[in-house]
TORVOZA-32625 format. One record per atom (N, C-alpha, C): atom name; x, y, z; residue number from 1. Coordinates in Angstrom, 1 decimal. Layout:
! TORVOZA-32625
> CA,X,Y,Z,NUM .
...
***
This chain:
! TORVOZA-32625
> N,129.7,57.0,-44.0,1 .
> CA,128.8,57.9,-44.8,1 .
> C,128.7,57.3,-46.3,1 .
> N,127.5,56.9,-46.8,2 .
> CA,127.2,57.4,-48.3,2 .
> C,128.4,57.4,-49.3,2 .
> N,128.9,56.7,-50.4,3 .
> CA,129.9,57.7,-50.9,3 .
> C,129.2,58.6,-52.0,3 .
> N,127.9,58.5,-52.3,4 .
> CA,127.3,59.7,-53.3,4 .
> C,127.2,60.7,-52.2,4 .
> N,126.8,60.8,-50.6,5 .
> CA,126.7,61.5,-50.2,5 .
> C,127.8,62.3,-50.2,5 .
> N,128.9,62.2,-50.2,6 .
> CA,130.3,62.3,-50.1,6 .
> C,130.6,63.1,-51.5,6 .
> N,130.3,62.6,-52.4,7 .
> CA,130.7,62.6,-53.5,7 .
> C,129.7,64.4,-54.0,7 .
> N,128.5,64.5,-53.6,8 .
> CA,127.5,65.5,-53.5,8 .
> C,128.4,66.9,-53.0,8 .
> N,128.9,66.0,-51.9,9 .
> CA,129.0,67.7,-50.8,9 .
> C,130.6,68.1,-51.8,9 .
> N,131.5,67.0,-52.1,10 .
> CA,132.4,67.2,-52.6,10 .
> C,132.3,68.2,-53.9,10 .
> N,131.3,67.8,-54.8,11 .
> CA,131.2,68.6,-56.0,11 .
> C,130.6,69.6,-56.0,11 .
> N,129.3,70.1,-54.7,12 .
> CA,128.2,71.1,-55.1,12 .
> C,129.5,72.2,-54.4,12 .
> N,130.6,72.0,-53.7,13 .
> CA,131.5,72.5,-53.0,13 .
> C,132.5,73.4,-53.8,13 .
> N,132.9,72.4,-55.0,14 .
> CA,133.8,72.6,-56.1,14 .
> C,133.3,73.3,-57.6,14 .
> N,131.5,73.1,-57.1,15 .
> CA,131.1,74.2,-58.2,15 .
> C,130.8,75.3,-57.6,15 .
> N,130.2,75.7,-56.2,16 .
> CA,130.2,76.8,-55.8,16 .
> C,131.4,77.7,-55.4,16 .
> N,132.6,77.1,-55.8,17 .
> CA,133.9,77.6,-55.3,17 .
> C,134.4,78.7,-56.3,17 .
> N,133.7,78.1,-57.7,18 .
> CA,134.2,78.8,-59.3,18 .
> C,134.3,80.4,-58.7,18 .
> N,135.0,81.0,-59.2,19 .
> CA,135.1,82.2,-58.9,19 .
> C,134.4,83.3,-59.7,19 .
> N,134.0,84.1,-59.4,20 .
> CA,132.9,84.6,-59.9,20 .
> C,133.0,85.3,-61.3,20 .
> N,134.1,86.0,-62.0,21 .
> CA,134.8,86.1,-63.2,21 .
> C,135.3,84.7,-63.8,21 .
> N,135.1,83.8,-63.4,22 .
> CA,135.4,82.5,-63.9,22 .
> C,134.2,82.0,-64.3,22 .
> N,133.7,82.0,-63.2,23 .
> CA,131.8,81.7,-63.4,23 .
> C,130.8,82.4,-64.7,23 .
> N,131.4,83.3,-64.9,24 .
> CA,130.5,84.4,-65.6,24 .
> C,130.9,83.7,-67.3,24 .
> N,132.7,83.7,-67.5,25 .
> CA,133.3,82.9,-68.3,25 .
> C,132.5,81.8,-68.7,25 .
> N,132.4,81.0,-67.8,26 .
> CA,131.9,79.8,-68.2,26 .
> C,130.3,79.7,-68.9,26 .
> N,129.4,80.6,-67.6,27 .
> CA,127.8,80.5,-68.0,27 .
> C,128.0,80.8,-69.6,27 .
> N,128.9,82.2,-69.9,28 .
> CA,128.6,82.6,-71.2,28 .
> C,128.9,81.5,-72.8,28 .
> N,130.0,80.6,-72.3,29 .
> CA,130.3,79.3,-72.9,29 .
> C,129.6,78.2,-73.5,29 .
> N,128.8,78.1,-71.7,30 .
> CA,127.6,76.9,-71.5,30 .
> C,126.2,77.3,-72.5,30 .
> N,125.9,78.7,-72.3,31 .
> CA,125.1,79.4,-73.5,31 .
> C,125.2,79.0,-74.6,31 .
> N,126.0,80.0,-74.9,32 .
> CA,126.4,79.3,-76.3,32 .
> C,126.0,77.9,-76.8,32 .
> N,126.9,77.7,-76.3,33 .
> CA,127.1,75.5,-76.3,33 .
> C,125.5,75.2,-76.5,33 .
> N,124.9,75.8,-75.1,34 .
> CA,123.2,75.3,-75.4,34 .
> C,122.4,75.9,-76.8,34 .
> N,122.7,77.0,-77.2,35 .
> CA,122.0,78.1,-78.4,35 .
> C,122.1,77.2,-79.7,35 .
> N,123.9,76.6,-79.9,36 .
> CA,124.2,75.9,-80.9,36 .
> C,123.3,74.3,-80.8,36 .
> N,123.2,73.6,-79.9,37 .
> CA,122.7,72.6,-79.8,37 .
> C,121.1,72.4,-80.5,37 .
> N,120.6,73.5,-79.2,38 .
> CA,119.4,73.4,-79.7,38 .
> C,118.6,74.0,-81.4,38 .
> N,119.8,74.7,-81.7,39 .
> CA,119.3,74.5,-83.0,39 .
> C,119.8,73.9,-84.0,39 .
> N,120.9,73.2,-83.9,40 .
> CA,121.6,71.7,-84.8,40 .
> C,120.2,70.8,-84.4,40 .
> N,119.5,70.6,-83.2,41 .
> CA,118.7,69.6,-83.2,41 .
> C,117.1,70.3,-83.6,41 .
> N,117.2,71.4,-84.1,42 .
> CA,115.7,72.1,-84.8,42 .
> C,115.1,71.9,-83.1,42 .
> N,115.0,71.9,-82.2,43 .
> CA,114.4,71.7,-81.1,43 .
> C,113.6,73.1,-80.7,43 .
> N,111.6,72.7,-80.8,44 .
> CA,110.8,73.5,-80.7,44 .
> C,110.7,73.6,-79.4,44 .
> N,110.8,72.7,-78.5,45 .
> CA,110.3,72.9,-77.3,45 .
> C,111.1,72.6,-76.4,45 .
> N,111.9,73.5,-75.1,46 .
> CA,113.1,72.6,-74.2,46 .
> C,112.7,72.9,-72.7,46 .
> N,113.1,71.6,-72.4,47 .
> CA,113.2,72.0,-70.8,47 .
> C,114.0,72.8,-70.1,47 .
> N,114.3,73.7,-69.3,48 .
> CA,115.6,73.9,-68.7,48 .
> C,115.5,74.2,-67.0,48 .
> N,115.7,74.9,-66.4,49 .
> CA,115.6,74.9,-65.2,49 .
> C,116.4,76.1,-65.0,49 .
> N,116.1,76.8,-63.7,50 .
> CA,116.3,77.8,-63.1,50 .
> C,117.4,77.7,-62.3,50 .
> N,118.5,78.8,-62.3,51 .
> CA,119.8,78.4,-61.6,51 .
> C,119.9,78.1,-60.2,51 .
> N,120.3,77.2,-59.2,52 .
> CA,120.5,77.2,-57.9,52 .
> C,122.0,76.6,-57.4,52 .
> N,121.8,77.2,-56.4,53 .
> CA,123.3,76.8,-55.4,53 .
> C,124.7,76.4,-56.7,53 .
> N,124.6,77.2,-57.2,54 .
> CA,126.1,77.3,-58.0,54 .
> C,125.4,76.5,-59.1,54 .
> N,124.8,76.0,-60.0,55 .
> CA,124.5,75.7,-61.5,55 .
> C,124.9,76.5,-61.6,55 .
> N,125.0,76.4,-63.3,56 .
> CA,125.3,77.2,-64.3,56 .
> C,124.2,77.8,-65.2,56 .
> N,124.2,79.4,-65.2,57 .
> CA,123.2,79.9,-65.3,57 .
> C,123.0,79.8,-66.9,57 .
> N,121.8,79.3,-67.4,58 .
> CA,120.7,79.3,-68.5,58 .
> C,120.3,80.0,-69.5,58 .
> N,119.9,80.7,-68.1,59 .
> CA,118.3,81.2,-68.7,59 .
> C,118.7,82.5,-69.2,59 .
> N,119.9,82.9,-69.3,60 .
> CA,120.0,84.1,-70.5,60 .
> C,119.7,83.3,-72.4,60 .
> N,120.1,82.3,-72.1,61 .
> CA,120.4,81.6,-73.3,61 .
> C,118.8,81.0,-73.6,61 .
> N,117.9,81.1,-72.8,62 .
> CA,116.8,80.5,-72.8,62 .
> C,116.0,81.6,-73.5,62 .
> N,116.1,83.0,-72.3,63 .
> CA,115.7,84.1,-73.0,63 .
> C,115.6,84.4,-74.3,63 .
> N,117.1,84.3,-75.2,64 .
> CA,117.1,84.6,-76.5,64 .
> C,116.6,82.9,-77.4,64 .
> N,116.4,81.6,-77.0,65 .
> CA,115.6,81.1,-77.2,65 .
> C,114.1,81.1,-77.5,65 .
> N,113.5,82.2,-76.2,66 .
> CA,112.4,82.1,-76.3,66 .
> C,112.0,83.6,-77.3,66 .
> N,113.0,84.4,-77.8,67 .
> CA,112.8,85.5,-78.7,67 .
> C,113.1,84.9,-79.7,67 .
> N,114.0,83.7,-80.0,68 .
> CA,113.5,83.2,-81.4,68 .
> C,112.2,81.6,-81.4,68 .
> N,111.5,82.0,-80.9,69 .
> CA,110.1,81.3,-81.4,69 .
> C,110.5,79.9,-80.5,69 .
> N,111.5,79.3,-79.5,70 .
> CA,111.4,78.2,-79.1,70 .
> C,110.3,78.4,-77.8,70 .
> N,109.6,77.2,-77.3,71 .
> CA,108.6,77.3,-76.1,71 .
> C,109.9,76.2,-75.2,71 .
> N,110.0,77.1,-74.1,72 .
> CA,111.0,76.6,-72.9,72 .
> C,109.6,76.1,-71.7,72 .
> N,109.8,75.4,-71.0,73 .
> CA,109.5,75.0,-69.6,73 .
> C,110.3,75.1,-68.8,73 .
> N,109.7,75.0,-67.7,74 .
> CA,110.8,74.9,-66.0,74 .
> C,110.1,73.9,-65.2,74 .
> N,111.1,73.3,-64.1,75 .
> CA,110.0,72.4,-63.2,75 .
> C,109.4,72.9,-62.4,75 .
> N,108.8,72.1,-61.9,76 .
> CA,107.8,72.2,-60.6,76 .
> C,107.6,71.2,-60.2,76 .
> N,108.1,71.7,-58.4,77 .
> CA,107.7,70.7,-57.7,77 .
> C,106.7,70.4,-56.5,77 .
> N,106.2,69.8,-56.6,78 .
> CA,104.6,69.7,-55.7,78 .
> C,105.0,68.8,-54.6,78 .
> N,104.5,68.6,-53.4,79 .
> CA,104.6,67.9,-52.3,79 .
> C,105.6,66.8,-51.6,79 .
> N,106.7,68.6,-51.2,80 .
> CA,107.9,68.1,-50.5,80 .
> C,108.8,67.0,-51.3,80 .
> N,109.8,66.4,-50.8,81 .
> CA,110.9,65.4,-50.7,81 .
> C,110.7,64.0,-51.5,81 .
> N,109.3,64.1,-51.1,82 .
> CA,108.6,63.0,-52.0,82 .
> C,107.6,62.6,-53.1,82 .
> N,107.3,64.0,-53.6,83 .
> CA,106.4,64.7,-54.2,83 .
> C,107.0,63.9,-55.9,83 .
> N,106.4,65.3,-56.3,84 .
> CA,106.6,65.0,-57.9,84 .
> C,107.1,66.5,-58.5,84 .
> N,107.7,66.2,-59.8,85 .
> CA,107.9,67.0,-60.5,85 .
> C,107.6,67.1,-62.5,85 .
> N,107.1,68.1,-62.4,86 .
> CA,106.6,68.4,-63.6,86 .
> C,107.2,69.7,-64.2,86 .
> N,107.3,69.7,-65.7,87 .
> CA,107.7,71.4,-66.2,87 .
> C,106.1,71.7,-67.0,87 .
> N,106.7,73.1,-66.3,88 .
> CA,105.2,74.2,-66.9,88 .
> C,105.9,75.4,-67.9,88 .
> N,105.3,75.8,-68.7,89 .
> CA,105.4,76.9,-69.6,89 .
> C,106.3,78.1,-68.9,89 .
> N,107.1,78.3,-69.1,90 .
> CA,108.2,79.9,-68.6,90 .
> C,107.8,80.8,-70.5,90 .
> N,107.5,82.3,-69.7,91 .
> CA,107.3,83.4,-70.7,91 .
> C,108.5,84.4,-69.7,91 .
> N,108.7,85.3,-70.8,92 .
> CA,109.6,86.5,-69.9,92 .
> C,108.6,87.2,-68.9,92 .
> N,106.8,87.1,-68.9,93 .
> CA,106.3,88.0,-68.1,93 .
> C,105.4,86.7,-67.0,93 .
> N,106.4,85.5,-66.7,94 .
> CA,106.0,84.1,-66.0,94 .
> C,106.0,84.7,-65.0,94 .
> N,105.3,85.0,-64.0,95 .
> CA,105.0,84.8,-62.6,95 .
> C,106.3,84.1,-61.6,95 .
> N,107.2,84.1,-61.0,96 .
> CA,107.9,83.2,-61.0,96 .
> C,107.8,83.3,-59.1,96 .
> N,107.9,82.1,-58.4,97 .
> CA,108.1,82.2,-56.8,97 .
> C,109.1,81.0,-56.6,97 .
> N,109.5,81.5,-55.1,98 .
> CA,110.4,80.7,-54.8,98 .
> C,109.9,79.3,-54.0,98 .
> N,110.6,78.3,-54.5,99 .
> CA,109.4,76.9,-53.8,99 .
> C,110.3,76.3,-52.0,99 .
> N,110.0,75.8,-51.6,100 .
> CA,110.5,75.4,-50.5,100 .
> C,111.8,75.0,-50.3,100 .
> N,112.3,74.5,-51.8,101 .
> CA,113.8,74.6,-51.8,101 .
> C,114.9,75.7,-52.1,101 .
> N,113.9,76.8,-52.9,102 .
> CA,114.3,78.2,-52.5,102 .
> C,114.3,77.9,-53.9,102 .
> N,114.3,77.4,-55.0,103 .
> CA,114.3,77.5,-56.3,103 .
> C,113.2,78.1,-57.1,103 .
> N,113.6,79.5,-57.6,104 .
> CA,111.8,80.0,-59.0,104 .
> C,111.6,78.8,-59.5,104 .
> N,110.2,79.1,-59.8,105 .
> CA,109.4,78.0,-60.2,105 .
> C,108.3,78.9,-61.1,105 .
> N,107.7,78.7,-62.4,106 .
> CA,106.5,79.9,-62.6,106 .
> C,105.0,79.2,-61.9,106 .
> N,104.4,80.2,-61.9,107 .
> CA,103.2,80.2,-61.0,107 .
> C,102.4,80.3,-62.1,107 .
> N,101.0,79.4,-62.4,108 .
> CA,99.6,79.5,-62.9,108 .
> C,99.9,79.4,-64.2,108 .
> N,101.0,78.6,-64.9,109 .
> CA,101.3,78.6,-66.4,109 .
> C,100.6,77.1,-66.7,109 .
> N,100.8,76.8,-68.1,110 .
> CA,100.5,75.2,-68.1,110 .
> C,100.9,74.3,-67.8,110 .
> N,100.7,73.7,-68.1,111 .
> CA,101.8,72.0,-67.6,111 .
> C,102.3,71.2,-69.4,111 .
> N,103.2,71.0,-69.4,112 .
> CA,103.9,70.3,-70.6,112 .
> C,104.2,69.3,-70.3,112 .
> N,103.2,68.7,-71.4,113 .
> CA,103.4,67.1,-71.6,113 .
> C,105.1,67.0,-71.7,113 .
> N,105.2,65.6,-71.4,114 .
> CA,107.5,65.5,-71.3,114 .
> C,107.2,64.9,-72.5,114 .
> N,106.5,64.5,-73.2,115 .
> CA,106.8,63.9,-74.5,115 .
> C,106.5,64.5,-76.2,115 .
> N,106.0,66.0,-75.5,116 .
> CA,105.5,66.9,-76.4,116 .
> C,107.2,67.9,-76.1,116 .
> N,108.2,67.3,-75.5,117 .
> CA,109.6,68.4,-75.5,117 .
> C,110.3,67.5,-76.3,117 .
> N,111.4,68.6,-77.0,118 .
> CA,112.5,68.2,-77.9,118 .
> C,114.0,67.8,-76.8,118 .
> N,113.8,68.9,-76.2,119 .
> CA,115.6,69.0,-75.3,119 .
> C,115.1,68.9,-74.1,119 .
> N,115.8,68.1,-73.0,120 .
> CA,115.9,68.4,-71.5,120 .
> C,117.2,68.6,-71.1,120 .
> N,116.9,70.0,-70.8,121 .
> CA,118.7,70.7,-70.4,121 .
> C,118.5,70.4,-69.1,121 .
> N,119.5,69.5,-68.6,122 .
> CA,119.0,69.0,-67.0,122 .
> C,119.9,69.6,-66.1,122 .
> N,120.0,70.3,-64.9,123 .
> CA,121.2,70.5,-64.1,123 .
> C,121.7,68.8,-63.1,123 .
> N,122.6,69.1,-62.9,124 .
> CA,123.6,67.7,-61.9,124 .
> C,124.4,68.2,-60.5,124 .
> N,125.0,67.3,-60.0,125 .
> CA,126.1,67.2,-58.8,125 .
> C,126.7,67.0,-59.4,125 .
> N,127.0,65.8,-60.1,126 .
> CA,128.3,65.5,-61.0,126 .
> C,127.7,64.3,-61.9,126 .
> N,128.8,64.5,-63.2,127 .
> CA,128.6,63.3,-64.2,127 .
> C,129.8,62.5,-64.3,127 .
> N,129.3,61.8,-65.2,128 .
> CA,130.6,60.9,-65.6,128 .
> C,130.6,61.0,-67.5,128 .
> N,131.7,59.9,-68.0,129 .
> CA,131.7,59.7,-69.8,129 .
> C,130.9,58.7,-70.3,129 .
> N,129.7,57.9,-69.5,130 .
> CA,128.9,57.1,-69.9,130 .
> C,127.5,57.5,-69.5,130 .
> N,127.3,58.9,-69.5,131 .
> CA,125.7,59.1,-69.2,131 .
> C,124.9,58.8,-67.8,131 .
> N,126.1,58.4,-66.9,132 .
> CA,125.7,58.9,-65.6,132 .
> C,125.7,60.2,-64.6,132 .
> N,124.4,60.2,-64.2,133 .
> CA,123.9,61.6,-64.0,133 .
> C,123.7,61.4,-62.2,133 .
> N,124.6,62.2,-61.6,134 .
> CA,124.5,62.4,-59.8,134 .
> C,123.5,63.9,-59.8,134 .
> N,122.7,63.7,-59.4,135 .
> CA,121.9,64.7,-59.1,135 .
> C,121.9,65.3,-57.3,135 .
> N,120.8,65.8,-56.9,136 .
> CA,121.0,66.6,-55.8,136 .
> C,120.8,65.7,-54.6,136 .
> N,119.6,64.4,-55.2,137 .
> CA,119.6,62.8,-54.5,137 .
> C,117.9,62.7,-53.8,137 .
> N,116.8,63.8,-54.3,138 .
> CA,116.0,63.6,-54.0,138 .
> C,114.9,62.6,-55.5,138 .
> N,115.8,62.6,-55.9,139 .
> CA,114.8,61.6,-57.3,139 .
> C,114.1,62.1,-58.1,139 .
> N,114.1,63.6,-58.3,140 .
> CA,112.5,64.1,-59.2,140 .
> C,112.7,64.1,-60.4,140 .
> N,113.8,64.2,-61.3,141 .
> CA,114.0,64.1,-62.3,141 .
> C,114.3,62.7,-63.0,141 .
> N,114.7,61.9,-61.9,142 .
> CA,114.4,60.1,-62.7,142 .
> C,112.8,59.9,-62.5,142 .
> N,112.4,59.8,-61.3,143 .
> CA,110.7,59.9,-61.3,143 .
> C,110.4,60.0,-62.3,143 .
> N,110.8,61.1,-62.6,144 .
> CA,109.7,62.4,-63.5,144 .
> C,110.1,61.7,-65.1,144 .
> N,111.2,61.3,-65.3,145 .
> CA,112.1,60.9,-66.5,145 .
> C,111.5,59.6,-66.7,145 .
> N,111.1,58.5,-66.3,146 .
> CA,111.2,57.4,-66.5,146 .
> C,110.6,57.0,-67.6,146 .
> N,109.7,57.4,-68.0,147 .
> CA,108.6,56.7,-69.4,147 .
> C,109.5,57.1,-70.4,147 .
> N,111.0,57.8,-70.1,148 .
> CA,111.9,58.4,-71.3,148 .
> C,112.9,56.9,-71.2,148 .
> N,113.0,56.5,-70.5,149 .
> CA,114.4,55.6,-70.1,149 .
> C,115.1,55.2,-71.5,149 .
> N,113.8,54.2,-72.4,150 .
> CA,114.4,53.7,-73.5,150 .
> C,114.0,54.4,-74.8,150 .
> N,113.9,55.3,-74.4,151 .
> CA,113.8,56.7,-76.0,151 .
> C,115.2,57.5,-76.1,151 .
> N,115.1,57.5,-77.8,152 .
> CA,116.3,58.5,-78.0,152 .
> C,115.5,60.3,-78.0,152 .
> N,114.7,60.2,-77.7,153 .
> CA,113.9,61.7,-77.8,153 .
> C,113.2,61.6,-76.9,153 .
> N,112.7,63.0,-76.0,154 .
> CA,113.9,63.7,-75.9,154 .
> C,114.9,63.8,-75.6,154 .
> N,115.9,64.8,-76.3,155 .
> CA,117.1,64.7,-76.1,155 .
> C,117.3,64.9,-74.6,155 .
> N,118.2,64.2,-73.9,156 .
> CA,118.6,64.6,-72.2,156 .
> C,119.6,64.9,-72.2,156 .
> N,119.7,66.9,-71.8,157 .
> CA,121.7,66.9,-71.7,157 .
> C,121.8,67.7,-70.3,157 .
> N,123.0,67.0,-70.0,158 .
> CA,122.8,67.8,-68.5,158 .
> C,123.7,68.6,-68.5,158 .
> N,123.5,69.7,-67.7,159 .
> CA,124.4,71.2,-67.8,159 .
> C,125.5,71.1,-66.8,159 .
> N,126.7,71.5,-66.6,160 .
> CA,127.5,71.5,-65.8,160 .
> C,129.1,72.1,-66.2,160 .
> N,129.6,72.2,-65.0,161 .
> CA,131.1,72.8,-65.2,161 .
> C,131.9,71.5,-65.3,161 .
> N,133.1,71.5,-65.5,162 .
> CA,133.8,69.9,-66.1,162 .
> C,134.4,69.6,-64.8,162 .
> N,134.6,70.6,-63.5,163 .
> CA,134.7,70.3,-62.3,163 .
> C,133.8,69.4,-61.8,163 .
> N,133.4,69.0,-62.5,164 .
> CA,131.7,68.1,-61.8,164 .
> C,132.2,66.7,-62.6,164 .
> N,133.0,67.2,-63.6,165 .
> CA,133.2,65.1,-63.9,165 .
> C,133.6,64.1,-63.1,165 .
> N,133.4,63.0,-63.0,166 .
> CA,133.9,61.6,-62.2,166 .
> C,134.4,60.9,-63.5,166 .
> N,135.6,59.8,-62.8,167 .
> CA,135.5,58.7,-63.8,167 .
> C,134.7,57.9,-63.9,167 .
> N,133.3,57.5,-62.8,168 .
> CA,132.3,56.2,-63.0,168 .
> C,131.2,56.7,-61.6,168 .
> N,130.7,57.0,-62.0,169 .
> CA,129.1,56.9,-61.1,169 .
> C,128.8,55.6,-61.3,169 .
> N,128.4,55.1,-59.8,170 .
> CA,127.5,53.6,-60.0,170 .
> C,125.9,54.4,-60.3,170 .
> N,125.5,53.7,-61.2,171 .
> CA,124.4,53.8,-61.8,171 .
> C,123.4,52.8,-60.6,171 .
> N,122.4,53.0,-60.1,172 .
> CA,121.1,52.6,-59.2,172 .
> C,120.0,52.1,-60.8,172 .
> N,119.7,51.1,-60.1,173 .
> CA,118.2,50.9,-61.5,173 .
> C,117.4,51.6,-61.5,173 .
> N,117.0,53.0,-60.6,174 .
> CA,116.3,53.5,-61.4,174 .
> C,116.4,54.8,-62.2,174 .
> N,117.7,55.4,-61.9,175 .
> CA,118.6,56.6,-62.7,175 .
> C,118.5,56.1,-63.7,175 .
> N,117.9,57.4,-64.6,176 .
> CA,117.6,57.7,-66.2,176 .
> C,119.3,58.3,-66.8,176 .
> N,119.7,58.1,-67.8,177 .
> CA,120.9,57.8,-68.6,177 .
> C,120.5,59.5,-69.1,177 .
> N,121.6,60.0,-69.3,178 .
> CA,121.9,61.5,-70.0,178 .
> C,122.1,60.5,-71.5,178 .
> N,122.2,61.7,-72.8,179 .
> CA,122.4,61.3,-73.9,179 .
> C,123.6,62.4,-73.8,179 .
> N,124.2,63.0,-73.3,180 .
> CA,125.3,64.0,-73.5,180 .
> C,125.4,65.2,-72.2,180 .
> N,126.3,66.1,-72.4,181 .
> CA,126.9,66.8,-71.2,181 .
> C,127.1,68.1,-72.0,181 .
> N,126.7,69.3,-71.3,182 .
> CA,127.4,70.4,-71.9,182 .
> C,127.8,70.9,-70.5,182 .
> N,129.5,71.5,-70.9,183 .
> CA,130.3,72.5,-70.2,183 .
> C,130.5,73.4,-70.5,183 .
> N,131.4,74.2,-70.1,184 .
> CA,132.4,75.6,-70.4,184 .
> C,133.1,74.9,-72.0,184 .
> N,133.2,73.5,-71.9,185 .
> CA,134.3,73.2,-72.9,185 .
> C,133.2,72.8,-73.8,185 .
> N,132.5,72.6,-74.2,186 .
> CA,131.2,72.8,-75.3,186 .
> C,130.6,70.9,-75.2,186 .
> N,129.8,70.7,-75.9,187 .
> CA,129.2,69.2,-75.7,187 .
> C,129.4,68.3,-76.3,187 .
> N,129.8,67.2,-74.8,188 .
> CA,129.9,66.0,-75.1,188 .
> C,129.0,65.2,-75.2,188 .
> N,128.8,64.6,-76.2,189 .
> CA,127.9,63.2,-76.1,189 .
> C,128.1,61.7,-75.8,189 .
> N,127.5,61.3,-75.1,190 .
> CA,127.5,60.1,-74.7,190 .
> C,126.9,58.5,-75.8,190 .
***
């Protein structure tokens, strides 16, 4: 087998395991950590994403984001496994459905340019201390990332619990590099 496959079921196993009073601990941490971030970096516009299969949930922190005047996006994904992904405008009264991978997504909003965003709060499977980023292994976020590869803006930080660290992900040429990590234990930068 794979050892990222390996390495996938191992971590999405050990983030879904968090206990649910532990879990709640942490999202409230990871908030934070995100609230402080995005406004040390004045950041007008952020990507984030909607919580699934044990992430760490956000989007309370997005919420009060988007009541102080920040414009958030979410992805979207269009045509299956091999498709593409793009983020569209999220409001508190977004339309939101569930997409074939069972993740909200908003419905009939705009589309945002990725170069007109300040932050991409990214979700993972697991990281490492050098800005490697294991994702869920379908590609949409390198895809979708790639015209960023050799920019320091936007900022790219991926969200996760510190159960999710590795010592070394092998990096593939076409995985896009994180600029930093936020946990329960507040953010690291890479």
């Amino acid at each position: 087998m794979d050892s990222k496959v390996l390495i996938r079921g191992q971590k999405r196993a050990l983030r879904c395991d968090i206990a649910t009073q532990q879990r709640v601990a942490h999202d409230k941490s990871i908030q934070q950590s995100v609230l402080r971030l995005v406004k040390s970096h004045s950041a007008a516009a952020v990507a984030a994403y909607w919580a699934f299969d044990g992430e760490p949930d956000i989007i309370p922190a997005c919420r009060k984001l988007l009541d102080d005047g920040t414009a958030i996006a979410l992805p979207v994904i269009t045509g299956g496994k091999t498709g593409c992904m793009r983020f569209h405008k999220w409001c508190r009264d977004s339309v939101l459905k569930s997409s074939h991978f069972g993740i909200s997504e908003p419905q009939q909003t705009p589309e945002v340019p990725l170069l007109s965003l300040d932050m991409l709060l990214i979700p993972l499977v697991a990281y490492d201390r050098v800005g490697n980023r294991l994702g869920m292994g379908a590609g949409y976020y390198d895809r979708h990332l790639e015209p960023l590869r050799d920019l320091s803006s936007p900022l790219r930080v991926g969200i996760a619990y510190s159960v999710q660290a590795l010592d070394r992900i092998t990096a593939n040429d076409w995985d896009i590099p994180l600029h930093g990590v936020v946990t329960e234990n507040g953010w690291l930068e890479f």
